[in-house]
C-alpha positions as CSV (number, residue, x, y, z in Angstrom):
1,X,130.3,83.5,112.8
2,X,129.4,81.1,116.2
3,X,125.9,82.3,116.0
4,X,126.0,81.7,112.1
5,X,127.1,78.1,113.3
6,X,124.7,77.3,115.7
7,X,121.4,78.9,113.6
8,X,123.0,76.5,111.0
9,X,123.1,73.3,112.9
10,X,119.7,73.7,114.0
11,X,118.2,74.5,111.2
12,X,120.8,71.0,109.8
13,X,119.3,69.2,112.9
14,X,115.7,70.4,112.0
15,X,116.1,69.5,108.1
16,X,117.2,66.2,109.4
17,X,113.7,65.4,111.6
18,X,111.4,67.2,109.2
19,X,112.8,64.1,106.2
20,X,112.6,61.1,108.7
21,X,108.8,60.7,108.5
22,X,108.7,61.2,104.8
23,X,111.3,58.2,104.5
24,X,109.8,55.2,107.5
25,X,106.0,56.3,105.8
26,X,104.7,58.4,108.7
27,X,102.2,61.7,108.4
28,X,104.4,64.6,107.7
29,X,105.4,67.2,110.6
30,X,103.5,70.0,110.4
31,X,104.5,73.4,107.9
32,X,106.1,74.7,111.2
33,X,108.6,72.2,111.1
34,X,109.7,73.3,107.4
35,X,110.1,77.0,108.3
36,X,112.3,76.0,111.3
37,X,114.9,73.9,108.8
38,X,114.9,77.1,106.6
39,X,117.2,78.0,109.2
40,X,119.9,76.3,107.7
41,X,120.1,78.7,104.7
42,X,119.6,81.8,107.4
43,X,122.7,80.4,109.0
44,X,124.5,80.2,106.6
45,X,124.2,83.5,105.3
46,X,125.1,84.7,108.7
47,X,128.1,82.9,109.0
48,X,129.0,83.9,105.2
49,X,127.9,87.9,106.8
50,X,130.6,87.3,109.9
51,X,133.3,86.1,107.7
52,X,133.2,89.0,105.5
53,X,133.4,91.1,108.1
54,X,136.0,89.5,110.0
55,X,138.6,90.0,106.8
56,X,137.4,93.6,106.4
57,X,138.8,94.0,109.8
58,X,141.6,91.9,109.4
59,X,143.1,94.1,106.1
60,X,142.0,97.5,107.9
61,X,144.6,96.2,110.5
62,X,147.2,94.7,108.3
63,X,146.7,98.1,106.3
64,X,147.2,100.3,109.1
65,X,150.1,98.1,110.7
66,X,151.9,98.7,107.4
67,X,151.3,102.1,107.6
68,X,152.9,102.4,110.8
69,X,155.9,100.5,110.2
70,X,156.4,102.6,107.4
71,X,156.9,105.6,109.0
């Protein structure tokens, strides 16, 4: 999920520089500037990805601590 996070905040931080010019009237950054805020999205997924795994673990270990005290 801290990966997730940080490919987030720079594609947030990207997204961020890519709108300035269009608002103060400047030439627009070029298309590579655009791909790199499509980052955002990417790291969002990813962090959505870790946090699905993480309570998949989480129940496998409540699951087989109940199992245990079971016995």
């Amino acid at each position: 999920m801290r990966v997730g996070g940080v490919v987030f905040a720079v594609g947030a931080v990207a997204t961020l520089i890519t709108v300035i010019p269009l608002f103060i009237g400047a030439d627009p950054l070029p298309t590579a500037a655009y791909v790199v805020s499509m980052l955002m999205g990417v790291g969002f997924l990813i962090a959505g990805a870790g946090l699905v795994r993480s309570i998949g673990h989480q129940r496998r270990a409540d699951r087989a601590a109940q199992a245990r005290s079971a016995r």
